[in-house]
N, C-alpha and C positions, 0 to 999 in steps of 0.2 A: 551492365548492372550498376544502378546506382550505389555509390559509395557511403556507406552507414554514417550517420552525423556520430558528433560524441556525446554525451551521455554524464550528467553527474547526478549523483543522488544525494540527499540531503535527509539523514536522520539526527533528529533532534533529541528525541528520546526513545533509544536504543535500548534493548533487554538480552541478557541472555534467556534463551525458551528450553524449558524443562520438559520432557513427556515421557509420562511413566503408567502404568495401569494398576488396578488393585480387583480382587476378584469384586469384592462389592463396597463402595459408599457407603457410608453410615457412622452417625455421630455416635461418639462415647468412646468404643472399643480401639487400640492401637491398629490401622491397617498398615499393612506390607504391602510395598511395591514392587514392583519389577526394575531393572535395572534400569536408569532413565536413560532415553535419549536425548544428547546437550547439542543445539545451535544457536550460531548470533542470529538475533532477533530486531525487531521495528521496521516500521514503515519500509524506508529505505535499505534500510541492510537487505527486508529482502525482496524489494524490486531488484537490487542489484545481483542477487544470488541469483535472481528466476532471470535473468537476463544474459548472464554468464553460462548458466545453464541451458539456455536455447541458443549459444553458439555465438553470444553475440559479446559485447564487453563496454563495462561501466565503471566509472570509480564512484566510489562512496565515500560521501562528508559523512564522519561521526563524531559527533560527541562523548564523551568516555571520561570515565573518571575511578579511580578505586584499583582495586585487585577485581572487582568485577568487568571492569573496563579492560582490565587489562586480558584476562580471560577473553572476550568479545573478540576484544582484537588480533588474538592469538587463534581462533578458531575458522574468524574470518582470511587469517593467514593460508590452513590447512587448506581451504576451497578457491585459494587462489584470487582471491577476488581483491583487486587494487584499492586501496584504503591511504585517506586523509585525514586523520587521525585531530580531532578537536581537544587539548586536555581540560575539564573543567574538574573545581573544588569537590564535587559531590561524587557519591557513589553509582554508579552506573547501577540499576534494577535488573529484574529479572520476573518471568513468569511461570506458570507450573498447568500444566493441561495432565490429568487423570482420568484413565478410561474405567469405567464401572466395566465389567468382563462380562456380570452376568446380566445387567439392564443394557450393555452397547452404548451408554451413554457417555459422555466425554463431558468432564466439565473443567473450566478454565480460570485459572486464578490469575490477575496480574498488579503488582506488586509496584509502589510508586517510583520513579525514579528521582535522581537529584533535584535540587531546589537550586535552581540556578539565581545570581541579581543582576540584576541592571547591567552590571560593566560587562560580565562576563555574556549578556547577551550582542552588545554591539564588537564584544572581540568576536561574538561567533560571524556576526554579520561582515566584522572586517578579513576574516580569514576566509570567507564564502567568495567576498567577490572575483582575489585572483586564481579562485580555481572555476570559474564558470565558463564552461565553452561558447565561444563566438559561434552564432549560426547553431548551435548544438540546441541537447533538451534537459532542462533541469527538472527534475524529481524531488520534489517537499511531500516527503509522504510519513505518515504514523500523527502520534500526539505531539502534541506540543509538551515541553519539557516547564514544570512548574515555572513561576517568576518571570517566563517572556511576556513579553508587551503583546496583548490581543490582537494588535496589528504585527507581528512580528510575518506572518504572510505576505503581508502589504508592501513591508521593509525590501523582503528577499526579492519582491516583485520588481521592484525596483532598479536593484542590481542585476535582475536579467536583462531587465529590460535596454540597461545600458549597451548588450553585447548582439542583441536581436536575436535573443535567444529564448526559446517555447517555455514556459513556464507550463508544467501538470502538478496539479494540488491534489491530495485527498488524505485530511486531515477530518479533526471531528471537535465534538462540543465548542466550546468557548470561541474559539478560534475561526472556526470554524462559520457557526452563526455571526460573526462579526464579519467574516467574508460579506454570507448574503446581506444583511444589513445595511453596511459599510462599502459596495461595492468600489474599489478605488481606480479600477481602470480591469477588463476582463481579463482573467486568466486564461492560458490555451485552454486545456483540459481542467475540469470537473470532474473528479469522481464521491460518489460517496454510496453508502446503501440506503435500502430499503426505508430503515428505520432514520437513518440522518436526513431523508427528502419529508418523512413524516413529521419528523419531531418539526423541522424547520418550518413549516408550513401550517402544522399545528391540525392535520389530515390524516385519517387511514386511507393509504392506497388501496381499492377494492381491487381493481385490473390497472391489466398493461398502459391502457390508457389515460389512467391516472396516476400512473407514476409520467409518461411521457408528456403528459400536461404541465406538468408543474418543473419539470427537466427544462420543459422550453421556456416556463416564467423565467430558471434561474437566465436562461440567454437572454432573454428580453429585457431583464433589469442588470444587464451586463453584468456580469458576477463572473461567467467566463462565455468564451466564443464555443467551446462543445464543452456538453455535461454527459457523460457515462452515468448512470445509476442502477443500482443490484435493483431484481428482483427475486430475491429469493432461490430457492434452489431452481425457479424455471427458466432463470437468465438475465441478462441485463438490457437495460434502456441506453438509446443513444439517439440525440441530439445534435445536429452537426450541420450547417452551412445548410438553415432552412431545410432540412429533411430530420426525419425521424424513423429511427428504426429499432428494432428487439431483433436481439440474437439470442435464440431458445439454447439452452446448457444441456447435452446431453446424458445421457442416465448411466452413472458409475455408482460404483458401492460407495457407501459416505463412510471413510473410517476416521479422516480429521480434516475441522475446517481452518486451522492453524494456517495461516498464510494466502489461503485462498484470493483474501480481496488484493495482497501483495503481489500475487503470480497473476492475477488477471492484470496491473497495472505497469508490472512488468512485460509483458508479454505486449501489452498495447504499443506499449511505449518503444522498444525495437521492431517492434513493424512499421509503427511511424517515422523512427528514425531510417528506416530501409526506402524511406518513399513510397509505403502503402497506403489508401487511402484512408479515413478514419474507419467507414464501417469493414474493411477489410481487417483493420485494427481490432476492432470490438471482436471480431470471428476467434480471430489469435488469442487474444483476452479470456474469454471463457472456455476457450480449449484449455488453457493452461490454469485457469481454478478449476475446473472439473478435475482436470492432472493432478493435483497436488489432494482435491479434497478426495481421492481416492488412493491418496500416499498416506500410512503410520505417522501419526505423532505428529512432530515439527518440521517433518519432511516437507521437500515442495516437490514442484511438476520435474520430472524428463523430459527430455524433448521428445525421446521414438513415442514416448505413450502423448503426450501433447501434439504430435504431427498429427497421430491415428486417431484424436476426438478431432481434429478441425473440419472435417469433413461432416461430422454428426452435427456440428453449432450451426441450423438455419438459422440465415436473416433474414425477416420478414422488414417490408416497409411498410409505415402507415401513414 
């Protein structure tokens, strides 16, 4: 059995995630909640939680700052999950998801975080590079945190690059776009959804096929060597060493999509590091958002209920 590479995650702007329910939405009148349920939250925190959670193990770069930071990191203590602790000047954020009870809707607030400057972004960059694993996989996932430099992706790239180590991105807006734009040399993996291949391209996806059309632009204009893209709740697109494939998402109850695109890039990402191939990756990947978007609140995937969709995730090649 191949020996699991290692693993850092890199969240820049980290939240704590609030999820609470109310019997009904609606502006004016005082609504009551249910008692919330509280987890550390971003990009990375929780690739790194859905990764510890399928058996496998990560550390996490975080940025933190405040008594809300401090919270974060006190939470991410409880779940065990190895943490590299960033201090900066600003307040660590937070988010808030509210379930309407009697329309089943969920609706999600998120709340900005700290405004970082200049210096404080190249201390992040100088405390990133001696914890990067040689040969391993870094993880730059969630927003970018206010005040980084638009190449601030570019930068990180950089410093993997020094160690021959995979770099997987899935990030959004600003930063994001300045990737495909800007390409500076490809990233391993690409992930982004639906909506982030549309907007970039300036396209409604009708079908599969159009979203795996413009997947293979981003490899073609080297942005990254494979690009992952959501399709919705029927599964995602994958891109990879001149093949193309969709891996269909099995059919769970939808009670929260809070982390979903998190546990599918988690879950990719320790099967890559296990020496899986990529589409065997992708399979694992939507096993584990199906897992989590059929978990309460800010919950993510299990493993026993994540084992038991791998089997429902066909991959189709096209």
């Amino acid at each position: 059995m191949t020996t699991p590479c290692e693993i850092l995650t890199i969240t820049l702007k980290p939240a704590v995630d609030y999820a609470t329910s109310t019997e009904r939405v609606t502006a004016g009148p005082k609504l009551y909640c249910s008692a919330p349920r509280i987890d550390p939250g971003g990009g990375g925190v929780n690739v790194a939680r859905t990764i510890l959670k399928l058996g496998g193990r990560a550390k996490a770069f975080v940025a933190v700052g405040g008594s809300m930071g401090d919270l974060l990191l006190e939470l991410l203590a409880k779940e065990g999950v190895p943490v590299i602790a960033s201090r900066i000047t600003g307040e660590t954020g937070y988010s808030l998801a509210v379930m309407d009870e009697e329309a089943q809707k969920q609706y999600r607030f998120s709340l900005p975080g700290a405004l970082l400057h200049a210096v404080e972004g190249q201390m992040l960059l100088d405390q990133i590079a001696p914890e990067v694993p040689t040969h391993g996989i870094v993880v730059l996932s969630g927003g970018m945190a206010a005040g980084l430099a638009d190449d601030f992706v570019q930068e990180v790239q950089k410093v993997t690059q020094r160690h021959d180590t995979r770099l997987i991105v899935d990030t959004s807006k600003t930063p994001l776009q300045h990737m495909i734009d800007n390409p500076h040399a490809p990233v391993d993996v690409l992930r982004l959804d639906r909506s982030e291949i549309e907007k970039a391209f300036g396209r409604t996806l009708t079908s599969i096929s159009d979203n795996l059309y413009f997947s293979e632009e981003l490899v073609r204009r080297g942005v990254a060597k494979i690009v992952v893209a959501g399709h919705g709740a029927a599964g995602s697109c994958m891109v990879a060493g001149g093949q193309r494939f969709f891996c269909r998402a099995p059919k769970v109850p939808e009670r929260s999509k809070v982390g979903a695109g998190d546990a599918l890039v988690g879950s990719f990402t320790l099967s890559l590091s296990r020496g899986d191939p990529p589409e065997q990756a992708l399979q694992w990947g939507v096993a584990a958002a199906a897992a989590t978007v059929s978990t309460e609140g800010t919950a993510l995937c299990e493993q026993a209920v994540t084992e038991a969709l791998l089997g429902q995730c066909r991959l189709e090649q096209f």
